[in-house]
N, C-alpha and C positions, 0 to 999 in steps of 0.2 A: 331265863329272865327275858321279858319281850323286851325286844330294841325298839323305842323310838326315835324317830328322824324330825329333825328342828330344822328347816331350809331355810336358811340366811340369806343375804344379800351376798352374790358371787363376786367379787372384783375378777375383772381377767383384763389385766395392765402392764406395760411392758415394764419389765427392770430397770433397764437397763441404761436411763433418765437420771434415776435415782440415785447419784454417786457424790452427793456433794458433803464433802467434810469426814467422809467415812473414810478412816486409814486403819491401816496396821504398821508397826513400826518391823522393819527385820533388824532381826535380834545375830542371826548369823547365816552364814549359806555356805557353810565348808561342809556341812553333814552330807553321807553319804545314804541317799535315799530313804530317807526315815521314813516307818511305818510307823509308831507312834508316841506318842508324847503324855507324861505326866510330870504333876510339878506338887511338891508337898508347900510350897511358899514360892512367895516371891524369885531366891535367890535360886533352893535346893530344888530340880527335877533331874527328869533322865529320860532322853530319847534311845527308842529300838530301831537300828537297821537292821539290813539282813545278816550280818555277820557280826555285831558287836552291839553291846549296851554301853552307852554313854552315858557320862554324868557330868551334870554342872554344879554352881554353885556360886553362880554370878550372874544368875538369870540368863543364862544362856549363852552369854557373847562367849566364852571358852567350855571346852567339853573336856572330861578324863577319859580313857577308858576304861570301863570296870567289867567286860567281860569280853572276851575275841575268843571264836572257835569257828574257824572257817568251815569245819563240819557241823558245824549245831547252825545252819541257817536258815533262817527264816522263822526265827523264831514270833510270839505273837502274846497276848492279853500281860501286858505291860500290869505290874502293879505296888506301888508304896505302901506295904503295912502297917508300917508307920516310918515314922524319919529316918530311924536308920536301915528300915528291913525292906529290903526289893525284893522281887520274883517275875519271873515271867515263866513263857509256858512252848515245847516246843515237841512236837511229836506227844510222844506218851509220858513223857519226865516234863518236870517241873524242878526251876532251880532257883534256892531260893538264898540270898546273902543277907546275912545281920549285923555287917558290918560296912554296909555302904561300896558291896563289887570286893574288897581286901582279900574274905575268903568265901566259898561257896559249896553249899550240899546242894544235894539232887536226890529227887523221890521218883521213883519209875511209878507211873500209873497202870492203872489195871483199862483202861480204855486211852486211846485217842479223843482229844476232847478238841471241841470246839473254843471253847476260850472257857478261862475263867476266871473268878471274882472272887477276892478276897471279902468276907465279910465281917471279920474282925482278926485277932495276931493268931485263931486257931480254926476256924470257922468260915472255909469255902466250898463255893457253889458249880459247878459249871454241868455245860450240854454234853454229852456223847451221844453218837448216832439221833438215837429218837427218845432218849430220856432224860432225863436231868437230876445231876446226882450230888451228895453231897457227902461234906468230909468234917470231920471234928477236932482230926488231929494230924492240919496241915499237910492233907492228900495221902495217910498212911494206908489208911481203912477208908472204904467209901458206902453211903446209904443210897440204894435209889428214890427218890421221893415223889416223881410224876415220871410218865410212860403215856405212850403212846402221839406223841410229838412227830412232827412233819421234820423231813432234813430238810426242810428250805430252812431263810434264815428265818428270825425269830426274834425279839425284843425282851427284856427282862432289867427286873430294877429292884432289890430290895434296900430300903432304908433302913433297915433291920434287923440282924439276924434271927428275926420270929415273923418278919413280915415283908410276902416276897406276891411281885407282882410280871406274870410271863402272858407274852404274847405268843401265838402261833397259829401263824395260818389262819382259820376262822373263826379263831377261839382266844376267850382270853381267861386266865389262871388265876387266882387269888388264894395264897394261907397267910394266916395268921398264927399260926403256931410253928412253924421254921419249916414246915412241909410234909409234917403229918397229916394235913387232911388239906383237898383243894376243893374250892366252888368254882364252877367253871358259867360262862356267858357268852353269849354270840358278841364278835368283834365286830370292825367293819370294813367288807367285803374290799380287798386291793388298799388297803392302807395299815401298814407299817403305826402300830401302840407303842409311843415312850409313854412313863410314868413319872413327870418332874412332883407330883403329891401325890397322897393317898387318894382324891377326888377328883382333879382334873385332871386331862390326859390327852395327848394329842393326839391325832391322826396325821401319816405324813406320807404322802402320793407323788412317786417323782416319775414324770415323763420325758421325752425328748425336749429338753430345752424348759423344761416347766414345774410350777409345782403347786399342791394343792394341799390344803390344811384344813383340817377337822378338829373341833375340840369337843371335851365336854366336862362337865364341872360335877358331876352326878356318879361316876363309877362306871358312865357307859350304857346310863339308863336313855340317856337322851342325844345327839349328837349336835351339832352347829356346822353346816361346813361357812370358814369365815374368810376363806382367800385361796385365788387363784392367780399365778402369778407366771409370766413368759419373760424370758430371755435368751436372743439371739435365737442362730441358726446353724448352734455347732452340732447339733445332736446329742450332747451328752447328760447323765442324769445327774441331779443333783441326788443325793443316796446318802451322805455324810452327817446325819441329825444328832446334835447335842442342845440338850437342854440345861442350864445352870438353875433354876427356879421354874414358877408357873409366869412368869414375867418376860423372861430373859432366855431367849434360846437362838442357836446357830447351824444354818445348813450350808454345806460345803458339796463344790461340786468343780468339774474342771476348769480354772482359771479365774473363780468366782466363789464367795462365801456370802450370805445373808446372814442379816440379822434380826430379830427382833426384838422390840424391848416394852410390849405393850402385849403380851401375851398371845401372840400370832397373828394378830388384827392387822399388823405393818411388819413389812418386810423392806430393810432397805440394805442394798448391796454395797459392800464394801470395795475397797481400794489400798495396796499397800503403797509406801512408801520407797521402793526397791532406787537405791541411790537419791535417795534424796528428792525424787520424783514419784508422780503420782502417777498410777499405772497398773493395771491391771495384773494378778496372780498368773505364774506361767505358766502351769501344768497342773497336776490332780492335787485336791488336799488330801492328803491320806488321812488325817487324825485334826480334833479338835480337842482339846481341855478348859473345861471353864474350871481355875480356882477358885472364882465366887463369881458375882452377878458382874462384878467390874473390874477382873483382870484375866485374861483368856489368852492360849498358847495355841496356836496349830502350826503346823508343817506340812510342807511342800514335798511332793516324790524327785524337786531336782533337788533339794539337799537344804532348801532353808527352812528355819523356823521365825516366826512370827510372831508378835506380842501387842495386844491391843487396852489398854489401860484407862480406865474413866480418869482425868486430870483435869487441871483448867481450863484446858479447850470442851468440857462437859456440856456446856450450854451454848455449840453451836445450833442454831434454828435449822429444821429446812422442813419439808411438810412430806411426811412419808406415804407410803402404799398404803391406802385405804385410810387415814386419818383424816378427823373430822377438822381436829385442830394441828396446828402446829408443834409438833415433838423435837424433843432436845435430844442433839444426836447422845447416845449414851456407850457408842461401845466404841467407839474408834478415837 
């Protein structure tokens, strides 16, 4: 498929201006290094450190423990099956509890995977080495369904379990029948494909201190680049991209998260609350969660977590990155 290029109007504007009104509230900062965060509602989620799964059930301010193996560390691809089923993923086993951490099996895998994805209570996906495999009957038996994939990293997103959308490297993936057959398309060259729909889809570029956004509304027939964006002089990359909708998406990076809420057009940098004061994130964000467009969880690698809620402070003003008009802050 030929690629076309649509060249937009670049913004290249500092950040770091941009902070008025934008908060996150911290929810707690006892946690020990959390890698990452999901939440099935409001009250119920569970953060992964490196030695235990945590669980709440009060929206974060207290944690249980629901699993400690000081050998099993470093565990990774956190996931709610549904309310009461977690699993996560660590080396070649996969373990998974149905009763909310109380008790726990474990499936040995046939590869080391990179992470995986539940894609319904029987129905998961994930990468090994250079392929990308899949399983029907909760990681027993595995199908390979595409081959020849790059070990660098990689983006993928099914809405579906018949309809699955992978990035890699130069190339971008497409089935429609669960990964029976794929069409493949030239990506674009140094930027990182989420998939928040079937049509549009972002490009996302992070450099020393900076970042660069591409969209397109076409499947990739066409591109936009629509914002360029700098802050400070730490050198670190923002790399941390979640998107909640084609609306609503969040980049994290060290000491700093953006947001947008106007489909990549404006990026405006957030601020938490840390003691009751406004003030800037203190180290890396490991993980973001958007429950929906307007309530989202991340965590911090010194130990807190954070929680940003659309409420009655919803319609403060302030005039964001690249807006024409005046936007109403919406995520802090």
């Amino acid at each position: 498929m030929k690629t076309l290029f649509r060249l937009t109007l670049v913004l290249y504007v500092a950040i770091f201006p941009m902070v008025l009104n934008a908060q996150w509230h911290t929810v707690n900062q006892y946690l020990t290094h959390p890698i990452e965060v999901k939440f099935v509602d409001i009250n119920l989620g569970a953060v992964l450190t490196p030695m235990s799964l945590r669980l709440t059930t009060d929206g974060g301010v207290t944690f249980d423990t629901a699993f400690y193996r000081p050998d099993i560390a470093w565990g990774k691809s956190l996931n709610f099956i549904d309310s009461s089923t977690i699993s996560f993923l660590k080396n070649n086993k996969l373990f998974i509890s149905s009763d909310l951490g109380t008790t726990w099996d474990s499936v040995m895998l046939p590869h080391i995977f990179n992470n995986l994805v539940f894609l319904n209570d029987t129905n998961l996906i994930g990468k090994a080495g250079t392929s990308l495999l899949r399983s029907n009957n909760r990681g027993v038996t595995w199908q390979t369904v595409l081959t020849g994939l790059s070990s660098n990293w990689f983006s993928y997103e099914f809405p579906h379990p018949d309809t699955g959308y992978v990035h890699d490297a130069d190339s971008i993936y497409l089935t429609y029948n669960g990964g029976s057959t794929w069409t493949s398309q030239p990506s674009l060259p140094g930027y990182t494909i989420y998939f928040p729909s079937d049509s549009t889809w972002f490009g996302i570029k992070s450099g020393p201190d900076s970042i660069y956004v591409a969209k397109t509304t076409d499947r990739g027939t066409s591109w936009s680049f629509i914002f360029q964006g700098f802050y400070g002089n730490s050198g670190y990359h923002f790399n941390l991209v979640r998107f909640a909708n084609t609306q609503v998406g969040y980049i994290g990076g060290f000491g700093t998260i953006l947001c947008t809420y106007d489909g990549g057009y404006t990026w405006v940098r957030h601020h938490n609350d840390l003691n009751g004061t406004i003030s800037g994130f203190n180290d890396y964000i490991n993980d973001i969660y958007c429950l929906n467009q307007d309530t989202v969880f991340a965590v911090e690698l010194n130990g807190s977590l954070f929680r940003t809620t659309r409420g009655s402070d919803s319609t403060r003003r302030l005039i964001g990155l690249g807006a024409t008009t005046p936007l109403y802050e919406p995520c802090g």
